[in-house]
One Martini backbone bead per residue (centre of mass of N, CA, C, O) as a GRO file, in nm:
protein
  387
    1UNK     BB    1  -5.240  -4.269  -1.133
    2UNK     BB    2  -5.523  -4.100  -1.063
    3UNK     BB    3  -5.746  -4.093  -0.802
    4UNK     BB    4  -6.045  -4.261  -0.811
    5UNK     BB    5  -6.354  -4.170  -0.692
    6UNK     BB    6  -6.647  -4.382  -0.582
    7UNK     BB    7  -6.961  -4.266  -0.424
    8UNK     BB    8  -7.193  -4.474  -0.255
    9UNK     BB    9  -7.523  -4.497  -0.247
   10UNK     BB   10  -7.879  -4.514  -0.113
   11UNK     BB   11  -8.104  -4.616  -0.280
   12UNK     BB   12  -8.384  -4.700  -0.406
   13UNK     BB   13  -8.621  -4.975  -0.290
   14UNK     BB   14  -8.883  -4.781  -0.306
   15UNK     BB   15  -9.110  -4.570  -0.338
   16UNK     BB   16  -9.180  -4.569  -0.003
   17UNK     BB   17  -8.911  -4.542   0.039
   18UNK     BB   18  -8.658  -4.342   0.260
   19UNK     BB   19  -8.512  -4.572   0.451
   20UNK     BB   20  -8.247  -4.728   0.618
   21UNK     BB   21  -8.018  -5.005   0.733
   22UNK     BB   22  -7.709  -5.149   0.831
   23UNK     BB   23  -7.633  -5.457   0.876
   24UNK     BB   24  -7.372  -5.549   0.657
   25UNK     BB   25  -7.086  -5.636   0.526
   26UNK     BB   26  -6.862  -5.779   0.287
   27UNK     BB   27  -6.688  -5.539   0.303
   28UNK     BB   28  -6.329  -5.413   0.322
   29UNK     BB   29  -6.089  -5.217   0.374
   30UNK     BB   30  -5.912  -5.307   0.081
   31UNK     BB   31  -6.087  -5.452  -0.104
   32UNK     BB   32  -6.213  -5.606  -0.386
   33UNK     BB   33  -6.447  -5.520  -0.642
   34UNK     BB   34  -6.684  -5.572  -0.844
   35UNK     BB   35  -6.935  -5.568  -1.049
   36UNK     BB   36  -7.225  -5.650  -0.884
   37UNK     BB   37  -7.104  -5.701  -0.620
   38UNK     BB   38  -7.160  -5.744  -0.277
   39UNK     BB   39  -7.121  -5.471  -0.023
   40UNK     BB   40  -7.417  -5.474   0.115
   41UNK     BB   41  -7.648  -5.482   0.395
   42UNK     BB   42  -8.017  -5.398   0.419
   43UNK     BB   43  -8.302  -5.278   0.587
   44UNK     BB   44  -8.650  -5.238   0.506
   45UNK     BB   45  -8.923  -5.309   0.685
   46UNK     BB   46  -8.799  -5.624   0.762
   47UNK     BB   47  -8.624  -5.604   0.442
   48UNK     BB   48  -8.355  -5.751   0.290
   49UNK     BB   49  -8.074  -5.582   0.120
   50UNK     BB   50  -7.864  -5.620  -0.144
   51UNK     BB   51  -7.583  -5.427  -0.250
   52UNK     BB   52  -7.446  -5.360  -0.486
   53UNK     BB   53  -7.175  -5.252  -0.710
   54UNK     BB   54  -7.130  -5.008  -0.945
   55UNK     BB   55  -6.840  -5.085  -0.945
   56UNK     BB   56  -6.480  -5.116  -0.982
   57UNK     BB   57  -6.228  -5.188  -0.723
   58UNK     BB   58  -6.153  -5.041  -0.418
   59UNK     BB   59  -6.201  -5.028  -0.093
   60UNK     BB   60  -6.148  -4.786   0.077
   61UNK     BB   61  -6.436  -4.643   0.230
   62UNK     BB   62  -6.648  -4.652   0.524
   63UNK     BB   63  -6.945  -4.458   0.596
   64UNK     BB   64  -7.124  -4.726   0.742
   65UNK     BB   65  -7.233  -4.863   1.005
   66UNK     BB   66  -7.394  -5.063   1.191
   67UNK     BB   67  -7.744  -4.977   1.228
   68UNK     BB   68  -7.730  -4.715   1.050
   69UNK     BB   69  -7.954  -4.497   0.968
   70UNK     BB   70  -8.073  -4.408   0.624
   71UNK     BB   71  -8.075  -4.216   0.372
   72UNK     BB   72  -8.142  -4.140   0.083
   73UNK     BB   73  -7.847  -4.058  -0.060
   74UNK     BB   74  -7.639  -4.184   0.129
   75UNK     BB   75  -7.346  -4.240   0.209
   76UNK     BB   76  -7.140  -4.519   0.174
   77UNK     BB   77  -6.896  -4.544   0.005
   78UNK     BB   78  -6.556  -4.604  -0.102
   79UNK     BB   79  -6.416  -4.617  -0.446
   80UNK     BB   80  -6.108  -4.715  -0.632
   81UNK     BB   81  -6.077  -4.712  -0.963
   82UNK     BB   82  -5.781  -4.678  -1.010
   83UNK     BB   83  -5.776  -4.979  -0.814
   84UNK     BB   84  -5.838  -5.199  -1.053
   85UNK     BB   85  -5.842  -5.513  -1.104
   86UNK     BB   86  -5.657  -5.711  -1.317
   87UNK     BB   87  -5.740  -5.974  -1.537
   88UNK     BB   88  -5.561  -6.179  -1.338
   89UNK     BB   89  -5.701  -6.137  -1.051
   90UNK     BB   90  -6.001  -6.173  -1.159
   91UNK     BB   91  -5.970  -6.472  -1.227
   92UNK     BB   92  -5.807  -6.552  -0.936
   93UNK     BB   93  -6.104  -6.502  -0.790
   94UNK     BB   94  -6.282  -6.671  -0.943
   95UNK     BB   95  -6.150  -6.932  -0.902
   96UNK     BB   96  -6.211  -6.918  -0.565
   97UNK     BB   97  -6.518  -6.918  -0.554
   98UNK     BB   98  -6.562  -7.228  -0.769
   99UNK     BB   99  -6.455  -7.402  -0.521
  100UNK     BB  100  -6.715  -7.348  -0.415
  101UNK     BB  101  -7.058  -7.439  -0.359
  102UNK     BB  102  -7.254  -7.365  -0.601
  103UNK     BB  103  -7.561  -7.398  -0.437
  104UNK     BB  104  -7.463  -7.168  -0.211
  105UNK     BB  105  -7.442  -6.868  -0.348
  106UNK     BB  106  -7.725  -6.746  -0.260
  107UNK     BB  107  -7.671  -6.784   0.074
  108UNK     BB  108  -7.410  -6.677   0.028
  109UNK     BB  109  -7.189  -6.481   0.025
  110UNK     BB  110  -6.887  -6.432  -0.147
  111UNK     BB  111  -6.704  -6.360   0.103
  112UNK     BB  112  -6.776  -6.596   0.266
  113UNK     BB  113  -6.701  -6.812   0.073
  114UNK     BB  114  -6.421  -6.706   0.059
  115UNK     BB  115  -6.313  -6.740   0.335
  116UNK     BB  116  -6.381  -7.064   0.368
  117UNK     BB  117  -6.183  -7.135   0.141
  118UNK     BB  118  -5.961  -7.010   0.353
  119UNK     BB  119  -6.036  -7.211   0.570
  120UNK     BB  120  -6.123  -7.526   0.452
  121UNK     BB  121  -6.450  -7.491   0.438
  122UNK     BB  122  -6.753  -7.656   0.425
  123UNK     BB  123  -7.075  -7.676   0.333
  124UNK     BB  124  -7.147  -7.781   0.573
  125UNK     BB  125  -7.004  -7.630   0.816
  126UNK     BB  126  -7.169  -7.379   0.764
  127UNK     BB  127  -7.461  -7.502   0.790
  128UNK     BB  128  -7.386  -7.520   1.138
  129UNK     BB  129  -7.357  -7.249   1.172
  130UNK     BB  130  -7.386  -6.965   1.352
  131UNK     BB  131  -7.537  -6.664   1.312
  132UNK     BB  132  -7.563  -6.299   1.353
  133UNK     BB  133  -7.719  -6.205   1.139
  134UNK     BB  134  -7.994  -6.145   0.916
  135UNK     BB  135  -8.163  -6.452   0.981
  136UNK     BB  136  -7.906  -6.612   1.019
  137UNK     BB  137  -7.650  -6.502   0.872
  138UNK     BB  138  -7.308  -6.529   0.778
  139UNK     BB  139  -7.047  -6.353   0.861
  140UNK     BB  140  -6.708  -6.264   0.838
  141UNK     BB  141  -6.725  -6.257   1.200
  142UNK     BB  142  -6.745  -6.534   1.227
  143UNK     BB  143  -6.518  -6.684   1.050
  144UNK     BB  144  -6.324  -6.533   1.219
  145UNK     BB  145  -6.381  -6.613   1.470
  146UNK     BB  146  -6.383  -6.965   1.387
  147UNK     BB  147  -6.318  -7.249   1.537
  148UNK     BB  148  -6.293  -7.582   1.519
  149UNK     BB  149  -6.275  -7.622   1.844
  150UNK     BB  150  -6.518  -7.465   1.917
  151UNK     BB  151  -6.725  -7.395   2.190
  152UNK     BB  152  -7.016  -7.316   2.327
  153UNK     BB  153  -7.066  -7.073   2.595
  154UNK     BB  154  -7.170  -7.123   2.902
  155UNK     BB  155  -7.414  -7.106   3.091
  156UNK     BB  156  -7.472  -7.021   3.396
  157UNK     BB  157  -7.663  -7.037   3.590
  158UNK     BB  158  -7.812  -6.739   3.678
  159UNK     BB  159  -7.721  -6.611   3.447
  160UNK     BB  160  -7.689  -6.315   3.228
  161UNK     BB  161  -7.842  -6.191   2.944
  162UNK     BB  162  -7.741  -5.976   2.701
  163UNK     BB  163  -7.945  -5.858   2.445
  164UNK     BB  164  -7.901  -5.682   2.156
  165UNK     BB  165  -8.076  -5.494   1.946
  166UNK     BB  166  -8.120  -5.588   1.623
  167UNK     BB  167  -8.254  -5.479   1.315
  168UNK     BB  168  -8.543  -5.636   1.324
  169UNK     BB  169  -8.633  -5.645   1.624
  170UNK     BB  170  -8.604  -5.332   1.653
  171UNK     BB  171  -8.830  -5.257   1.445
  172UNK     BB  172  -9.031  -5.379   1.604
  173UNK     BB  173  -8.990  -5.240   1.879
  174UNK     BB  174  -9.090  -4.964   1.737
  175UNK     BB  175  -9.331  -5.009   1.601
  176UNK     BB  176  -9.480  -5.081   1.867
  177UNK     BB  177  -9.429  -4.809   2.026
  178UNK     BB  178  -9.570  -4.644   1.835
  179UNK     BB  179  -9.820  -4.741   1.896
  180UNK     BB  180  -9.907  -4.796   2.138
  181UNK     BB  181  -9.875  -4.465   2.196
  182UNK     BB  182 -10.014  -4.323   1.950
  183UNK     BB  183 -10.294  -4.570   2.006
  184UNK     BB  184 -10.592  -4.665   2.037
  185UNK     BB  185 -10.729  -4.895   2.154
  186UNK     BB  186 -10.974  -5.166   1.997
  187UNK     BB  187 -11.164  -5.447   2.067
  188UNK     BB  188 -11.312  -5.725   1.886
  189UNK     BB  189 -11.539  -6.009   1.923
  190UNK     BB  190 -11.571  -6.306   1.705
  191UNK     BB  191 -11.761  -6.616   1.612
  192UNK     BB  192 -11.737  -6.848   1.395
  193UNK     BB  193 -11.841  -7.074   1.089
  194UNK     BB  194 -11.621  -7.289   0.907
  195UNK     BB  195 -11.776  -7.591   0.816
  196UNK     BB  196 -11.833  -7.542   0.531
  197UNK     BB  197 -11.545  -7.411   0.422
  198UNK     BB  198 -11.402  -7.666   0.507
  199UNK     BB  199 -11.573  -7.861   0.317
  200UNK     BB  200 -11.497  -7.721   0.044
  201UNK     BB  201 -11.222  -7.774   0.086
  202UNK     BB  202 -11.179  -8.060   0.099
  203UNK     BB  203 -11.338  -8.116  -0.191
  204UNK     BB  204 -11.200  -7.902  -0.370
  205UNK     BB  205 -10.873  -7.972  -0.371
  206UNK     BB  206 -10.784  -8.155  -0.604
  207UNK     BB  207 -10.874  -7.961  -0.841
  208UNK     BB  208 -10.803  -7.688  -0.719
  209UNK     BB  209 -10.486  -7.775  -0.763
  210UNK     BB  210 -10.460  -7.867  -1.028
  211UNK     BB  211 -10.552  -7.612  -1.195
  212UNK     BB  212 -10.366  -7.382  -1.013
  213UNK     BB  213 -10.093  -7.485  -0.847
  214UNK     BB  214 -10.286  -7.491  -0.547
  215UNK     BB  215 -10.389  -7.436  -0.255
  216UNK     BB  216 -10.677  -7.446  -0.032
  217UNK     BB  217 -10.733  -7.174   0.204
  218UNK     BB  218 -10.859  -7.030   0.477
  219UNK     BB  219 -10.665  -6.736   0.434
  220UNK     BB  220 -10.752  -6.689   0.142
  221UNK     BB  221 -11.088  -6.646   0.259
  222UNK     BB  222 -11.030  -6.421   0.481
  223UNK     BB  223 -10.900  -6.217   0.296
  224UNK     BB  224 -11.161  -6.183   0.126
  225UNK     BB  225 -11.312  -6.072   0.352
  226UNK     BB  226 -11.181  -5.849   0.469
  227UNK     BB  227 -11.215  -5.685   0.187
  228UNK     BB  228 -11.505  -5.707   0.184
  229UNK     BB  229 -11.564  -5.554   0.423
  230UNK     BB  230 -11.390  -5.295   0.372
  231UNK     BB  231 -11.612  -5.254   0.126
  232UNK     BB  232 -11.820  -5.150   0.328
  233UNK     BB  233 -11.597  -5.034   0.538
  234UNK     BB  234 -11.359  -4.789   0.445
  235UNK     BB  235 -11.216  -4.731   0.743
  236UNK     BB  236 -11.054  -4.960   0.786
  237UNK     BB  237 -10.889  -4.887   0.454
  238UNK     BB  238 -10.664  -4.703   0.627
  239UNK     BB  239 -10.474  -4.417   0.664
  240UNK     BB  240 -10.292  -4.250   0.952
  241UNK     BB  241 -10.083  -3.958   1.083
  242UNK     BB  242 -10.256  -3.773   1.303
  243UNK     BB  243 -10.414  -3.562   1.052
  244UNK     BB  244 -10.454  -3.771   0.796
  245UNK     BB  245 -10.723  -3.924   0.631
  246UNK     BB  246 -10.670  -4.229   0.441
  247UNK     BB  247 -10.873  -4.333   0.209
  248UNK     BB  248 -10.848  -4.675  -0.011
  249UNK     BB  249 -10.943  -4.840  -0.254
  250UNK     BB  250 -10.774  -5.034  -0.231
  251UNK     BB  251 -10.708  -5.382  -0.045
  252UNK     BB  252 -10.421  -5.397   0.137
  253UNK     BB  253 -10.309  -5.710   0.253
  254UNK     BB  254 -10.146  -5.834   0.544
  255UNK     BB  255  -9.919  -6.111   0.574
  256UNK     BB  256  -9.828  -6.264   0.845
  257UNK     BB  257  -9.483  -6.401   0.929
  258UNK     BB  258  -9.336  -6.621   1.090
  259UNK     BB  259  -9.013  -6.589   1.246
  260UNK     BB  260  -8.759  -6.648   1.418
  261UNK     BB  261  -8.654  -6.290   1.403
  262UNK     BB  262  -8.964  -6.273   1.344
  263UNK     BB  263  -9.193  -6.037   1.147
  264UNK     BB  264  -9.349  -6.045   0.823
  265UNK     BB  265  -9.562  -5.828   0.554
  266UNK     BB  266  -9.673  -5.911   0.335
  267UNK     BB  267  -9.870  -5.754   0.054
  268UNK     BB  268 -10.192  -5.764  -0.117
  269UNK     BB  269 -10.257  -5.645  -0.370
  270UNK     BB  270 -10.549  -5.583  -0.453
  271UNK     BB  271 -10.753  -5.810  -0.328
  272UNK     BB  272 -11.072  -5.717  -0.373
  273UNK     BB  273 -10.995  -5.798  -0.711
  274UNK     BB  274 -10.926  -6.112  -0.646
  275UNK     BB  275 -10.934  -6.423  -0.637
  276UNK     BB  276 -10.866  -6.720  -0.487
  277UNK     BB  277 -10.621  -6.833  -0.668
  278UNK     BB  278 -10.456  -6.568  -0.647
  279UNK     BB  279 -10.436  -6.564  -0.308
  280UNK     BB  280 -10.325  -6.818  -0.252
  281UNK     BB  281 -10.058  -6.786  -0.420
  282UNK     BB  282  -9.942  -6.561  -0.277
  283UNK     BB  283  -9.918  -6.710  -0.018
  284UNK     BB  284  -9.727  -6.870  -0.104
  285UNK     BB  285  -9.519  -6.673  -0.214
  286UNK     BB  286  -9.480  -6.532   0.060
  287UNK     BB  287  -9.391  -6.762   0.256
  288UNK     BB  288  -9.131  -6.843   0.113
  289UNK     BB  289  -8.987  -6.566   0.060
  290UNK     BB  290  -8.971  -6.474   0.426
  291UNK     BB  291  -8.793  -6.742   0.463
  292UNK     BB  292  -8.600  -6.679   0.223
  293UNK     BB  293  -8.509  -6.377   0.225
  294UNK     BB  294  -8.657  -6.242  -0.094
  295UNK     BB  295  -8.787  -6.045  -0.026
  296UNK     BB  296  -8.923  -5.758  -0.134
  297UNK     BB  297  -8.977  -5.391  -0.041
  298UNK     BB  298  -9.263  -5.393  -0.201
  299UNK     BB  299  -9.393  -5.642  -0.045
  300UNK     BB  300  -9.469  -5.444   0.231
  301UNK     BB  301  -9.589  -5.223   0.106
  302UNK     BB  302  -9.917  -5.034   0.119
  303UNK     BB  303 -10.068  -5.117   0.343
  304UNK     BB  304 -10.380  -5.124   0.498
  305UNK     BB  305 -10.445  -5.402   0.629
  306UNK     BB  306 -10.451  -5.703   0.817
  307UNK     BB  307 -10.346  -5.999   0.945
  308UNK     BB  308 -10.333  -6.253   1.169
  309UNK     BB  309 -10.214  -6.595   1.283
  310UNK     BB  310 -10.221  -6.759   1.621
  311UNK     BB  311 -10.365  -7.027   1.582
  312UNK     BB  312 -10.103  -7.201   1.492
  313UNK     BB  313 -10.052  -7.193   1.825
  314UNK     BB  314 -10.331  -7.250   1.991
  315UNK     BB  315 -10.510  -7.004   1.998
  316UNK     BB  316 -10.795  -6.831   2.040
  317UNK     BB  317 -10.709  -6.551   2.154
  318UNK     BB  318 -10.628  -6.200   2.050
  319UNK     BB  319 -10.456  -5.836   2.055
  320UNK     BB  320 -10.384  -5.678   1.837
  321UNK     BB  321 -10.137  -5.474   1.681
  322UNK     BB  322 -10.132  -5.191   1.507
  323UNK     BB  323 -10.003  -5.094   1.198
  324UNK     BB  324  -9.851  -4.810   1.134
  325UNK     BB  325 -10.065  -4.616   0.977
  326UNK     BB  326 -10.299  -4.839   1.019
  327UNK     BB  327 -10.663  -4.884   1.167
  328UNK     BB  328 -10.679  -5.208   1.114
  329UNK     BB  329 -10.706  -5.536   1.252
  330UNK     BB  330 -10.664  -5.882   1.214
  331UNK     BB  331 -10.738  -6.193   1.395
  332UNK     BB  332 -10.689  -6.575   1.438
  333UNK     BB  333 -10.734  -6.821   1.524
  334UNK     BB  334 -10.819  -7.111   1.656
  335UNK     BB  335 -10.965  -7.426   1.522
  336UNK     BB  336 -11.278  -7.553   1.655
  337UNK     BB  337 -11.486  -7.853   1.794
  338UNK     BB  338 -11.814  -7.810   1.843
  339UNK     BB  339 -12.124  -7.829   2.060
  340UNK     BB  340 -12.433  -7.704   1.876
  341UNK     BB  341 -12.704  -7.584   1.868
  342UNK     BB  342 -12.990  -7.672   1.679
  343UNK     BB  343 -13.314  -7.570   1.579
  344UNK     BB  344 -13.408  -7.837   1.651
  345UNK     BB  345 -13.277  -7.905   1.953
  346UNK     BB  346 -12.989  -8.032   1.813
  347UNK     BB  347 -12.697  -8.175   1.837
  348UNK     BB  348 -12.383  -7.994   1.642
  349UNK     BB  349 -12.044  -8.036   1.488
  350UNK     BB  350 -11.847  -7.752   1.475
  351UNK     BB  351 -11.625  -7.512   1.325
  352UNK     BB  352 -11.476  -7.265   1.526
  353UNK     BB  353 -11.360  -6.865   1.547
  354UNK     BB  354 -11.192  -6.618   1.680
  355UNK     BB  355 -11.233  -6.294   1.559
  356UNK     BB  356 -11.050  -6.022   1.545
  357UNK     BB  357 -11.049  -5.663   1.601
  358UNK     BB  358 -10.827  -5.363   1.583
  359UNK     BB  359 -10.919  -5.020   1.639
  360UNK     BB  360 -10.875  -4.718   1.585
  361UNK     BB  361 -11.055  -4.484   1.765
  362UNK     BB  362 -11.022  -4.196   1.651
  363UNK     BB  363 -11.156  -4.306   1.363
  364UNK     BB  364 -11.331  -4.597   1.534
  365UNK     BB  365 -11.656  -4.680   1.608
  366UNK     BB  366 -11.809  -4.945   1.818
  367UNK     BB  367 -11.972  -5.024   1.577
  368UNK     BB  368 -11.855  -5.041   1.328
  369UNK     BB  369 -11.671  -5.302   1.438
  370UNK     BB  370 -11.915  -5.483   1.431
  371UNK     BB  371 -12.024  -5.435   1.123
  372UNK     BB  372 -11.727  -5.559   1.036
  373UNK     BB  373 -11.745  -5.826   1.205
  374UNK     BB  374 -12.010  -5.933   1.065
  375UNK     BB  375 -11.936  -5.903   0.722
  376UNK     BB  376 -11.715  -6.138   0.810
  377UNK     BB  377 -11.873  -6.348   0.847
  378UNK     BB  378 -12.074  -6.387   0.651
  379UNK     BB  379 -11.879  -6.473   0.442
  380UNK     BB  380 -11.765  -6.733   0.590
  381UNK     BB  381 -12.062  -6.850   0.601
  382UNK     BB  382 -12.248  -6.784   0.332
  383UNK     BB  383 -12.036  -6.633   0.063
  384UNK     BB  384 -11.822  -6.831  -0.006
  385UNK     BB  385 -11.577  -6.905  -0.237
  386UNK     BB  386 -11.360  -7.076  -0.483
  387UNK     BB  387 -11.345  -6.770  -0.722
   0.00000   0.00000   0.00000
C-alpha cells in the first residue's frame, strides 16, 4: 500500500484568534490515532484548548514542539493514513481505555487514561500526581517519570530554585510587559457607599435564587455599573493600537478570574444590554468553566474594559494594568464597615469600598476619569436594582 500522509493544520480556534502556542501533545511518533481523538493541546490567550485528529492512522511526525507560538493555518503533525489501525487493533484499544475510571475521562486525555492503565495506576493515584502540564494537568511525560516510591525531591535550605515560565504565566508576563511598557498609566479612586445594595441583595437573595436559578452578587452589580458609566463616557469602552482609537457599541465586560497557575479573563458580551440575572449567570458560569479549564477561546475574546477584584483577598486598594490592546480596568476593593458622620450630626455604620479606574493617558484624561468614576459611584449608590 502507497503511503498516504494526512499533514494537521493549527485550526482557526475563534473569530479573533489568528495563532496559538503548544502546551502538550497526547501523541508521540509512532502512536496510532483515532479520528477524533485528542492529538495535542494548544493554549489561545490564556485558554488551553484540545485539537482532536481531523483523520485515524499513525502519528509519522511531529512538526511542533511544546512552548512554539505558531500561526493559523500552520503545520502541526504528519499523520500516516495507510497505517491505518485495523478493525481489530480499534477494538483492543477501546477495550484498554474502558477499563480506567470512566468518570475521569473528560478530565485526563486518552493517552494518559492509557498509559496509567498499563503501568497500573488508580485513579486515586492519578488524583495526587502534581501535573506539569498546563493547569496542573498530567502529561503523559509525568506518568513516564513516574515511579510507586519517589518521593519529591528535597530543596535544601539555601538553595535557589529556578523555574522556567511556560503556557499561561509565560503569556501572561508578556502581556503584562507589553502594557506596562507601551501605556502610560493613570489610577483614579474612589470610595463608594454599597450598603443599601448590599441589603437589598440580602433581602432578595431567596426569591431572587428561586425564580433564576442563581445567586444575586455585588460583581454582578458592579459588572452592570462599570457598562452603564461606560455607555455614559464611550472613551472607557474603547480599544487602541497604537495609532487607531476603536469606540465599541456594545460594553463587553472581562471579569478577572484568579486560577492557581494565573489568571483567565472571560468577557460578558453587551453587559450593557443585559439584566442582573443574566449578569449574574454569565459570572457564575464564567467563573465554574475557568477554574474547570472548559472556557471556550471566544469567551476570552473582544473585551472592551475589565474589571478585576482584588478585595477577595482582603486588600483595600490595588492599582491594576490595563489589558492591551482595552484603554481601562476598573479595580474593586475589600468591602468594609465603617462609622461615617450622618446628615443630622450623628453617626452611622455603612459598608464602603474603594474602586479604582486605571486609564491609558493617551486617549483619556484625568477629569474624564474622575467624570467615570463619579457615574459609577451613583449607580452603585443611587440607580442600582436587581432587574
Amino acid at each position: 500500500m502507497s503511503d498516504e500522509e494526512f499533514t494537521v493544520t493549527l485550526p482557526k480556534l475563534g473569530e479573533s484568534i489568528m495563532s496559538a502556542t503548544v502546551v502538550q501533545w497526547f501523541k508521540k511518533e509512532g502512536d496510532i490515532i483515532s479520528l477524533d481523538e485528542p492529538l495535542l493541546e494548544v493554549s489561545t490567550d490564556k485558554v488551553n484548548s484540545e485539537i482532536p485528529s481531523p483523520v485515524k492512522g499513525v502519528v509519522k511526525k511531529i512538526l511542533a514542539e511544546p512552548d512554539t507560538e505558531l500561526d493559523v493555518g500552520a503545520p502541526l503533525a504528519l499523520i500516516s493514513t495507510s497505517d491505518a489501525p485495523s478493525a481489530a487493533v480499534e477494538a483492543k484499544i477501546t477495550k484498554q481505555k474502558t477499563t480506567c475510571d470512566q468518570s475521569m475521562s473528560g478530565f485526563y486525555s486518552p493517552s494518559v487514561l492509557r498509559l496509567a492503565q498499563e503501568k497500573g495506576l488508580s485513579v486515586d493515584q492519578l488524583a495526587k500526581m502534581q501535573g506539569s502540564g498546563a493547569g496542573g494537568r498530567i502529561t503523559k511525560k509525568d506518568l513516564e517519570n513516574y515511579t510507586p516510591s519517589s518521593k519529591a525531591p528535597t530543596i535544601q535550605a539555601g538553595a535557589t530554585e529556578q523555574v522556567q515560565l511556560t503556557g499561561m504565566r509565560k503569556m501572561i508576563a508578556d502581556k503584562m510587559v507589553q502594557s506596562s511598557t507601551e501605556i502610560p498609566h493613570a489610577t483614579l479612586v474612589s470610595e463608594v457607599d454599597v450598603t443599601d445594595a448590599l441589603a437589598l441583595i440580602a433581602r432578595e437573595k431567596e426569591a431572587f435564587t428561586k425564580q433564576h436559578g442563581v445567586k444575586p452578587t455585588i460583581t454582578a452589580l458592579i459588572a452592570k455599573a462599570i457598562s452603564v458609566a461606560a455607555g455614559h463616557y464611550p472613551m472607557f469602552n474603547a480599544t487602541f493600537d497604537g495609532s487607531t482609537l476603536s469606540k465599541h457599541a456594545s460594553v463587553n465586560v472581562g471579569i478577572a478570574v484568579s486560577l492557581e497557575k494565573g489568571l483567565m479573563v472571560p468577557v460578558i458580551k453587551e453587559c450593557n444590554a443585559k439584566s442582573i440575572p443574566e449578569i449574574a449567570k454569565a459570572v457564575a458560569d464564567f467563573a465554574a468553566r475557568a477554574r474547570s479549564n472548559t472556557l471556550n477561546p471566544d469567551d476570552v475574546q473582544n473585551g472592551t474594559i475589565t474589571m478585576t477584584n482584588f478585595g477577595m483577598g482582603g486588600t483595600l486598594i490595588g492599582i491594576p494594568i490595563i489589558r492591551h490592546p482595552e484603554v481601562a480596568i476598573v479595580g474593586i476593593g475589600a468591602i468594609e464597615r465603617k462609622v461615617v458622620p450622618t446628615d443630622d450630626d450623628n453617626f452611622a455604620i455603612r459598608k464602603k469600598v474603594f474602586i479604582s479606574c486605571t486609564f491609558d493617558h493617551r486617549i483619556i484624561d484625568g477629569m474624564d476619569g474622575c467624570h467615570f468614576l463619579a457615574a459609577l459611584k451613583k449607580h452603585l449608590e443611587q440607580d442600582f436594582s436587581l432587574s
